[in-house]
C-alpha positions, 0 to 999 in steps of 0.5 A, a space after each residue: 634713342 630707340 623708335 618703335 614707329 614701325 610697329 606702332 604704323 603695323 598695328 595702326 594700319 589693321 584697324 584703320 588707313 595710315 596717314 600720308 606725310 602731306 596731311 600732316 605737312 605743316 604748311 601747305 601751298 599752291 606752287 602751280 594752279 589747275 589747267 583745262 587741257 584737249 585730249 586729242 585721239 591717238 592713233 589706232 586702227 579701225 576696230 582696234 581698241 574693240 580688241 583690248 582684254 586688258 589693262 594694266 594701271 586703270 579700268 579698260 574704260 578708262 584706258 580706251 576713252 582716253 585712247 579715243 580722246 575727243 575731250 577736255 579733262 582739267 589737270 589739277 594743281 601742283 602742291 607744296 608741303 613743308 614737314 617738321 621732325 621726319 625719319 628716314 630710315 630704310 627707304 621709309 619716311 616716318 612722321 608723327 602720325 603718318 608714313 610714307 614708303 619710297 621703295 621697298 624695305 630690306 628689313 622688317 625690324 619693328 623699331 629702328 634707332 633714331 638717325 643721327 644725321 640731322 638735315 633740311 632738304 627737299 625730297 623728289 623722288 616716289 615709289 613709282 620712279 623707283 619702281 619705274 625708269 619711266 616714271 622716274 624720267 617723266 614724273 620724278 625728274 621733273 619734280 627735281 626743278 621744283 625741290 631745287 627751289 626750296 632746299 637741297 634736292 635729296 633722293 635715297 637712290 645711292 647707286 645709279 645704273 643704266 640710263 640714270 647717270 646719262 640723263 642726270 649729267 645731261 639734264 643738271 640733276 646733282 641730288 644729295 643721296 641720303 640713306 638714313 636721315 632726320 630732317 628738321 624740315 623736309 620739303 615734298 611735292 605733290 606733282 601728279 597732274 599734267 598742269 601746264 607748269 609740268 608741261 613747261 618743266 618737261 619741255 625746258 628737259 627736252 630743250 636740254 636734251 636734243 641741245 637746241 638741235 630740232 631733231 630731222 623728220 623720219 618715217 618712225 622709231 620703234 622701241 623694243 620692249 624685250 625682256 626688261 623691266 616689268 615682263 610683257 613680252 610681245 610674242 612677234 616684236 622682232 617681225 614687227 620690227 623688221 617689217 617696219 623697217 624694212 617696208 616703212 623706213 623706221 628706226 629700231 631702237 634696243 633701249 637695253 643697249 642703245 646710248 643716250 645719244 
């Protein structure tokens, strides 16, 4: 059976807003509640966060008051939705009235055939983890534990590379990779906020990854930026990095070509 939901979402989306998948969720609940949580200052230099002409995810006003902290902020809850009848065609989940886009489309056909494999399982993944690896360790990942609870963890990444295969070995992710499917149920979260039932979540990984091994105190790491990902290049970060070293004791690390270890 041919489907024509692509189409009919373009046309949609010229008049009014799409849908997403979770309003239109068969049953929805509260898998963790809101909790209030201190945000302490980071460190920075005096007159430093003065100098900021830009921000790349939120308002310079926002990015700084967080940096300066000093305040409470309430994370809110965790979410679960249960789904009926949803394509997976193309990175893009399509529902009766809503849709919901993983990863970027390779074809922009404006009907596609109906799936033929039919399961039930529980998605983790988002947009910004597949656009992101840090967003994928620290957000998507952690949303794994919770799709693991109500069905079979699934994800439409088919290949790995990088880091990924190390830390879903280290870390006891076994996903069911799926490209083109149709669930009869489909389970997906909301999992955005920092409650401390993520927070929990996240420190039962890092218990996972340093193996129980209280990491030895040090000077410092520094992180090299370089040239990958998302282009923000640091003009003198190899100066910075040889004077830290050098006079502060800290560890440079290349993510590009260090381990896992």
């Amino acid at each position: 059976m041919i489907s024509f939901r692509p189409l009919l979402f373009t046309l949609a989306r010229v008049y009014t807003e799409l849908l997403d998948l979770e309003s239109v969720a068969m049953e929805r609940w509260t898998i963790a509640p809101a909790t209030k949580h201190y945000i302490v200052a980071a460190k920075y230099l005096p007159g430093q966060l003065d100098r900021v002409r830009g921000s790349e995810f939120a308002s310079i006003e926002d990015t700084t008051r967080v940096l300066r902290g000093q305040f409470e902020t309430i994370e809110g809850e965790t979410f679960g939705y249960r789904l009926k009848s949803v394509d997976l065609v193309d990175g893009v989940l399509y529902a009766r009235h809503a849709v919901r886009h993983l990863r970027p489309r390779h074809h922009h056909w404006p009907a596609y055939m109906a799936p033929p494999e039919v399961a039930s399982g529980a998605l983790y993944e988002s947009w910004v983890g597949n656009r992101w690896f840090g967003s994928w360790l620290s957000d998507d990942c952690l949303t794994y534990r919770l799709a693991e609870q109500f069905g079979v963890p699934m994800t439409t990444t088919l290949e790995t590379r990088g880091h990924v295969p190390d830390y879903e070995a280290r870390l006891q992710m076994r996903p069911l990779r799926v490209a083109r499917t149709h669930f009869d149920e489909l389970f997906l979260f909301g999992d955005g906020s920092h409650n401390d039932h993520k927070r929990g979540r996240g420190q039962q990984y890092r218990e996972l990854l340093i193996s129980g091994e209280a990491p030895e105190r040090h000077p410092g790491v520094f992180l090299l930026r370089g040239e990958t990902g998302a282009r923000r290049i640091l003009t003198n970060e190899r100066a910075i990095a040889e004077m830290l070293a050098s006079k502060r004791g800290f560890r440079i690390l290349d993510p590009s070509t260090a381990s896992l270890d």
